[in-house]
C-alpha positions, -999 to 999 in steps of 0.1 A, spaced: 531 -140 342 539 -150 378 568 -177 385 554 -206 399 580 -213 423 607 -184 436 637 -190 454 647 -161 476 679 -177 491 695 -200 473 693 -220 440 677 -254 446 704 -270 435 726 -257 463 734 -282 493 747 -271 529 776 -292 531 790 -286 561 776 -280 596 804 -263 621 797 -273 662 815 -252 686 831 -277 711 848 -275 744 877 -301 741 889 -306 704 908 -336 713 876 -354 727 850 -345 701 875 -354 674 881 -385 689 848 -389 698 832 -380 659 866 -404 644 859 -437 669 817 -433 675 807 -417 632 838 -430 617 845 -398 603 879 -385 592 902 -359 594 897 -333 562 913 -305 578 931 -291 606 941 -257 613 947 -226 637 933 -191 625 924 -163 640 891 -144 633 876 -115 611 852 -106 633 823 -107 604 813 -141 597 802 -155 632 777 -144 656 800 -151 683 836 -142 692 855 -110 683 881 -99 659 915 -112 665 903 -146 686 921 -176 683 903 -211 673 909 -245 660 891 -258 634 887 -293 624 864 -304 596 854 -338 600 845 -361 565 820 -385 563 818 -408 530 806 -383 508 835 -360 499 810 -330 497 778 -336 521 779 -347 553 811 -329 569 809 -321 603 831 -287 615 844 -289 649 851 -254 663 869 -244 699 880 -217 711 915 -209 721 922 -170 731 902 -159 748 887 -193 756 850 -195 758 827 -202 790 803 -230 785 771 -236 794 763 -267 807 761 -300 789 724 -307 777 705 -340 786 676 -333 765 668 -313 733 654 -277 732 642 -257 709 672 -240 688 688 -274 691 695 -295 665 690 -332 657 713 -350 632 702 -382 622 728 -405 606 724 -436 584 745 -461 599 753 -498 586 757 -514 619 734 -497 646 750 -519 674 788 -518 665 783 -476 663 771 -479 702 792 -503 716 820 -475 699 797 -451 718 803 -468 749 839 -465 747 840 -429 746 817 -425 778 791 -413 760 753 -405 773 728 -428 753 697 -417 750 682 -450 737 697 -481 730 690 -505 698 652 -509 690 633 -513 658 611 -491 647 590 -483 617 578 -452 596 561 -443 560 584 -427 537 572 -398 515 557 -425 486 541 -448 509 562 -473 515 573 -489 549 607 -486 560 618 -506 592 648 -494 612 669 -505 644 677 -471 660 694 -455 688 707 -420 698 726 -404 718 746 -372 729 780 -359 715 805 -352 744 791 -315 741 755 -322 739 746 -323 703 719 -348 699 722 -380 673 698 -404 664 715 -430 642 693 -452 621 700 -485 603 677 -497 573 663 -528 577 636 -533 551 616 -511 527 582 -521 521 560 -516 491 532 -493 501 
């Protein structure tokens, strides 16, 4: 008999529990992902490189790595990745999302308290507070007050807080 469903890669039970963003300044992104997310400081460390996990960077190069927490002690971190020897040359800050680029979107309690922290760090909104609406996967309504914005490197976020859920 065929299986009905096959898993090449990983067991559906597996999560990805971290995503890692290489940065330019660690002291504004962790600032910026602490103060704007609320995130926290789960680690903190120098190390030098293998030169066979990343697609980037060489043996022997020197980075800071900063994992940032969210509520959930295993979904939701946030690695925050710069270069230190030899530093890296970056590309220009994005003002719009491309292809390759991701999106996070972020459940957030208080939409307008998470910009206003925005605001503070000098950050580029994208959109400010609006409602808007969507079916979830069983039909129902939900209503949201949204806005997004761009990290201090570029990384897109559209942070969404849950109004109302509506019987389909």
């Amino acid at each position: 008999a065929i299986p009905r469903k096959m898993h090449f890669c990983a067991h559906p039970d597996e999560i990805i529990n971290r995503t890692t963003l290489i940065v330019r300044d660690m002291k504004t992104s962790k600032r910026w992902y602490e103060s704007v997310l609320g995130r926290s400081v789960w680690m903190d460390t120098e190390m030098h490189l293998s030169g066979n996990g990343l697609a980037i960077g060489q043996a022997g190069d020197l980075v800071h790595l900063v994992i940032m927490q969210a509520q959930d002690p295993k979904i939701g971190m946030i690695g925050l990745l710069q270069w230190l020897k030899p530093t890296l040359n970056p590309p220009p800050v994005p003002s719009e999302v491309q292809i390759g680029m991701p999106i996070f979107v972020v459940e957030v309690d208080n939409v307008e308290a998470v910009i206003a922290s925005a605001q503070r760090c000098d950050t580029s909104i994208h959109s400010h507070p609006h409602a808007w609406s969507t079916t979830g996967a069983s039909g129902e309504i939900k209503e949201f007050i949204g806005a997004s914005m761009f990290d201090p490197d570029g990384y897109f976020y559209q942070c969404n807080q849950l109004v109302r859920v509506s019987a389909p």
